[in-house]
N, C-alpha and C positions, 0 to 999 in steps of 0.2 A: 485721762478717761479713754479707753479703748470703745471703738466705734464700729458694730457688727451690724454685716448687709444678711438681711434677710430678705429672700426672691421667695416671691409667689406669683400667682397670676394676680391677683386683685384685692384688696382688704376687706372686704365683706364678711357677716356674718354668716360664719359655715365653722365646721369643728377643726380645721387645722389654723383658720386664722383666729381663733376665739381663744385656740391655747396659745398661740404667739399674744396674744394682747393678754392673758393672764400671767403671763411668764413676764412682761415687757412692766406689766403695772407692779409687780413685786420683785424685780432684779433695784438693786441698791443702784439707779440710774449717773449719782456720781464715777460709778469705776465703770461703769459699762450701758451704754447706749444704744440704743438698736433704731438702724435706719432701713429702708424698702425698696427695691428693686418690685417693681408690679410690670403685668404685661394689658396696660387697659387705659388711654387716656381722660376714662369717668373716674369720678369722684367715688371712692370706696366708704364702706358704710363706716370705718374704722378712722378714717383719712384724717380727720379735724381734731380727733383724739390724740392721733399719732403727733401730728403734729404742735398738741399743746404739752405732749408730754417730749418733747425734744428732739422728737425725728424726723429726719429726709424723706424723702419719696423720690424714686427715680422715675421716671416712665420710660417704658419699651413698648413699639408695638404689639399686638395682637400675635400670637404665631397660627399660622394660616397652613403652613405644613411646605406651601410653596418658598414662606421667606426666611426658611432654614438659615440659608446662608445668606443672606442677608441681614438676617436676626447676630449668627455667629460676626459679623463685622463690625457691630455695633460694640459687641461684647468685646469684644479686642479694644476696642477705642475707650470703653466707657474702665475698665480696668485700668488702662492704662493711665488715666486721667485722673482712676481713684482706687489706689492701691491699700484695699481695706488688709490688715493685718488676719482678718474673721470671715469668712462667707459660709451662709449656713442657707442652703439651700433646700425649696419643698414643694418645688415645682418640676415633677420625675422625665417628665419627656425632653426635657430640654438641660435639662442636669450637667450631661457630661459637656456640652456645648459652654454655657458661662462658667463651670467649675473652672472647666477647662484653663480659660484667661484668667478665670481670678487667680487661680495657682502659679499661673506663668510667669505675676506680676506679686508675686510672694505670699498669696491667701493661704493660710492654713484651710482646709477646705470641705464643709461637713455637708450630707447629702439626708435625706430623711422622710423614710416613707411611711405617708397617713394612711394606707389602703393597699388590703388586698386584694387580688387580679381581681376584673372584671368577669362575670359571668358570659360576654362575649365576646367572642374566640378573635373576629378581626379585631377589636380594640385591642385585645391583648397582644396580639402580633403587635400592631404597629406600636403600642408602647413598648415591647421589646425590641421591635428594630432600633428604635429611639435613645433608649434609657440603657441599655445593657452593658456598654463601656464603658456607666460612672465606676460600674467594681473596681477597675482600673486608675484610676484619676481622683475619686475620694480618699481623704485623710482619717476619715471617720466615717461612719454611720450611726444612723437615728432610727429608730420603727416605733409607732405606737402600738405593736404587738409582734411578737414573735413569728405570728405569721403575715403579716407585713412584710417584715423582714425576708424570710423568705422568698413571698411573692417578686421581691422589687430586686433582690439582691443577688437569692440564691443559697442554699442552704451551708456553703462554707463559709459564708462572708457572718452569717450569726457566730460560728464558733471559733471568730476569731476576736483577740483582745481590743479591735478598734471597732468594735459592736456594744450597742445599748438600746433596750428598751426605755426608752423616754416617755414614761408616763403622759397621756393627757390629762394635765393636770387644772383645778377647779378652782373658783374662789368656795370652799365648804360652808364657811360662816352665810354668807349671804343667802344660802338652800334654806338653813334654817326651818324646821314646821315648826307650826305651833295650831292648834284646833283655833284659839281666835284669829294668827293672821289668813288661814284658811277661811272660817265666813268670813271675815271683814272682805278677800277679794271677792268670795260669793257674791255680795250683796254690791261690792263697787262693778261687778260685771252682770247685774242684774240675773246670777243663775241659783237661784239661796233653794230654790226647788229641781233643780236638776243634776245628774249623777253626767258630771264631765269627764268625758276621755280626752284625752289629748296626745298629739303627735308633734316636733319638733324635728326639721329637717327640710332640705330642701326639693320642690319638685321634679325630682330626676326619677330615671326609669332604677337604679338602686334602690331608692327610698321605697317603692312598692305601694304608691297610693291607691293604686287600682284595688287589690286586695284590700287593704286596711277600708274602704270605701264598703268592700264589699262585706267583712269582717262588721262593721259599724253597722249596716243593714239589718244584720241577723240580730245584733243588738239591740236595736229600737226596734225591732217587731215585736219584741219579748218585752220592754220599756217604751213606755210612751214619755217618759224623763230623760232619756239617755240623750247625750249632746256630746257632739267631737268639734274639739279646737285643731284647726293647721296654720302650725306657726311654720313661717316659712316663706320664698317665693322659688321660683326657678322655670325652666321652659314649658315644663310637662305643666303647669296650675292651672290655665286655657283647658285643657284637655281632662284634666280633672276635675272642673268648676261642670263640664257639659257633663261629665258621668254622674254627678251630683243631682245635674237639673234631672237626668234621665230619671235615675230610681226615687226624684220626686223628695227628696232631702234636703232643700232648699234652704228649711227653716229650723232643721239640727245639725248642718255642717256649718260652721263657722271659719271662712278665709280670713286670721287672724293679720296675712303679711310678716314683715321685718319687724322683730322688735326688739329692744334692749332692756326687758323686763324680764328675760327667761329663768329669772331665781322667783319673779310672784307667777309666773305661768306655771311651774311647776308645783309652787302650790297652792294655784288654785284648783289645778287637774285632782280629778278623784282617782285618776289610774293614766297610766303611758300605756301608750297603744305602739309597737317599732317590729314592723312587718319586712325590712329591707333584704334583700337580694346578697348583699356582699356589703361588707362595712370593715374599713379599717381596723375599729378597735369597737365602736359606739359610746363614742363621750356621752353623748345625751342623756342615755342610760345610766351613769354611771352620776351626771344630776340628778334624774328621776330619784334615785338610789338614795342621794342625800336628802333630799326632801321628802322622803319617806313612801312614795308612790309605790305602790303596787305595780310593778314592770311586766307587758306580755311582749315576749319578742321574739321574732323567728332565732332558729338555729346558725345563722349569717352571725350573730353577736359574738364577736372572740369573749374565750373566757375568762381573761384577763379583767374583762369590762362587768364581770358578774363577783360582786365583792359583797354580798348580803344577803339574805334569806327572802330578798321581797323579790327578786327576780322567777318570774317562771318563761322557762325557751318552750316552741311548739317549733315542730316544723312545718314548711312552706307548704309541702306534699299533703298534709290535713286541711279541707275544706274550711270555708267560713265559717260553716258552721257549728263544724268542731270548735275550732279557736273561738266560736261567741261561746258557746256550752262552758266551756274550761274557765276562761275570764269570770263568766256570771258562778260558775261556783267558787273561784278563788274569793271574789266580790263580795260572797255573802258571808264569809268569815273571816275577810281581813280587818284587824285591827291597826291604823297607821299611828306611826308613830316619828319622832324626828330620827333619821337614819345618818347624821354626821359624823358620825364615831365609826361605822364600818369602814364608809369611803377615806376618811381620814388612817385610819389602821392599817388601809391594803396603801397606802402611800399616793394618793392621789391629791392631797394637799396643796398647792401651791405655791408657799411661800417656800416649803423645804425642798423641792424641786428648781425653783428660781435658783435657791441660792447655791444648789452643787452647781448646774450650769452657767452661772457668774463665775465659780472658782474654776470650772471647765474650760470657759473662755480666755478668760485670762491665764489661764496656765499654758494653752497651746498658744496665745500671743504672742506669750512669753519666750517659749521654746522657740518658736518659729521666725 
């Protein structure tokens, strides 16, 4: 059985560790095992799973930016001690730093970026002073979009043969719609008279809750039914939760928190609401998509992530209250339906993505 380190910062649910645990639950775990390198001594929301399903966890500190090199010493040590044939690395700022030793120490050695640049200019810097040396030191690359790829890489490093678009890939079955299991969560989340929007993602200044906040306003002005679910947590939620009390929405925002339901959140939503800034790819959407939801989403969505006809993009630059006008007329003539078949077609499936990347793994094992 070959045994691959996957590095992140943390196992929580967020979209680049939610496709490592779809990809982890469908790879034929006899030939191929997947253990964790995290940088966080908490318990990850993935962590208890991971490990009934056969995996390690390593822990590393926090990187603080000051324990660079410090962090690098570890990395030297902790390879040395466990010289994985596999490292598949998705944690960009510190990339070339543990590639680095896992190669040293004979890793075949894959790099792979969830996201494009940030919309702000210092972040962007300092993840490129950071990251820009993996082009050098990677055996492979991964992007869950092409411009991903780009963003992290560089545009010659896609048009070479050790580049790939690695779908974020879904469990599809579990999206499933169906009109009863739809009321049936109505009625188990007490909303069987209310038209739900819902958002899925975490509170970062990306995700765009301010807008969508303000977006959901124009919307209940116009409905006195309309109700927004946020599934989710992260720093900005404090900060959200008081923009909420402000416009006096109290009692139709709903702070859902972390949940491991997100195939019945999705359909129990009447419509995805995904306002975000910059987004990798937008997995989330791409569930919306299989459970049939009516998708509104800024222009930030790669197109890779828009595989269906239930999709409509606005941009950022139109007011709230364009984006409530456009919503409430798509609203009043969508018919939903179960949408498995699209996302399954554009190859977002998971089981058939697990299994090229087990024959992937073990092949460069092999070679290497």
């Amino acid at each position: 059985m070959l045994r691959v380190l996957q590095v992140i910062g943390k196992m929580d649910r967020a979209g680049a560790e939610s496709l490592i645990m779809n990809l982890y639950r469908a790879v034929d775990r006899t030939k191929v095992q997947f253990d964790f390198m995290v940088f966080t001594s908490e318990e990850g929301d993935y962590d208890q799973e991971i490990r009934e399903l056969g995996g390690r966890i390593y822990h590393m500190p926090s990187f603080r930016g000051y324990n660079y090199f410090n962090l690098c010493g570890k990395f030297k040590d902790f390879f040395e001690k466990h010289p994985y044939k596999v490292v598949h690395g998705h944690i960009g700022s510190l990339s070339p730093a543990y590639l680095y030793y896992a190669k040293k120490n004979g890793a075949y050695v894959i790099v792979h970026s969830h996201a494009t640049k940030s919309s702000v200019l210092w972040e962007r810097y300092v993840f490129w002073l950071l990251s820009h040396r993996v082009s050098s030191i990677a055996d492979y690359f991964f992007a869950c979009s092409k411009q991903a790829g780009i963003d992290m890489f560089g545009s010659e490093i896609i048009e070479k043969d050790n580049f790939k678009v690695l779908k974020n890939c879904i469990n599809v079955e579990a999206f499933k719609y169906s009109a009863e299991r739809h009321q049936r969560l109505k009625e188990l989340f007490k909303l069987e008279d209310k038209v739900v929007y819902g958002h899925v993602g975490r509170f970062t200044e990306a995700k765009n809750h301010q807008f969508l906040i303000e977006v959901f306003k124009k919307l209940s002005e116009k409905n006195d039914k309309a109700i927004l679910l946020l599934v989710g947590r992260g720093e900005l939620e404090k900060k959200i939760k008081k923009i909420v009390h402000e416009k006096k929405l109290d009692e139709k925002v709903i702070f859902m928190g972390v949940r491991d339901d997100i195939p019945d959140m999705m359909n129990l939503f009447d419509a995805f609401v995904f306002t975000s800034v910059f987004e990798g790819l937008g997995n989330v959407c791409i569930e919306a998509q299989a459970a049939g939801l009516p998708c509104f989403v800024s222009n930030a969505i790669q197109n890779e992530a828009i595989v269906s006809e239930y999709v409509w993009r606005y941009s950022l630059d139109d007011t709230a209250k364009e984006w409530a006008h456009n919503i409430e007329e798509v609203m009043s003539r969508f018919e939903r339906k179960d949408g498995r078949e699209s996302v399954t077609e554009a190859g977002y499936d998971a089981k058939s993505i697990a299994e090229w990347l087990q024959t992937f793994y073990l092949e460069k094992a092999k070679k290497n």
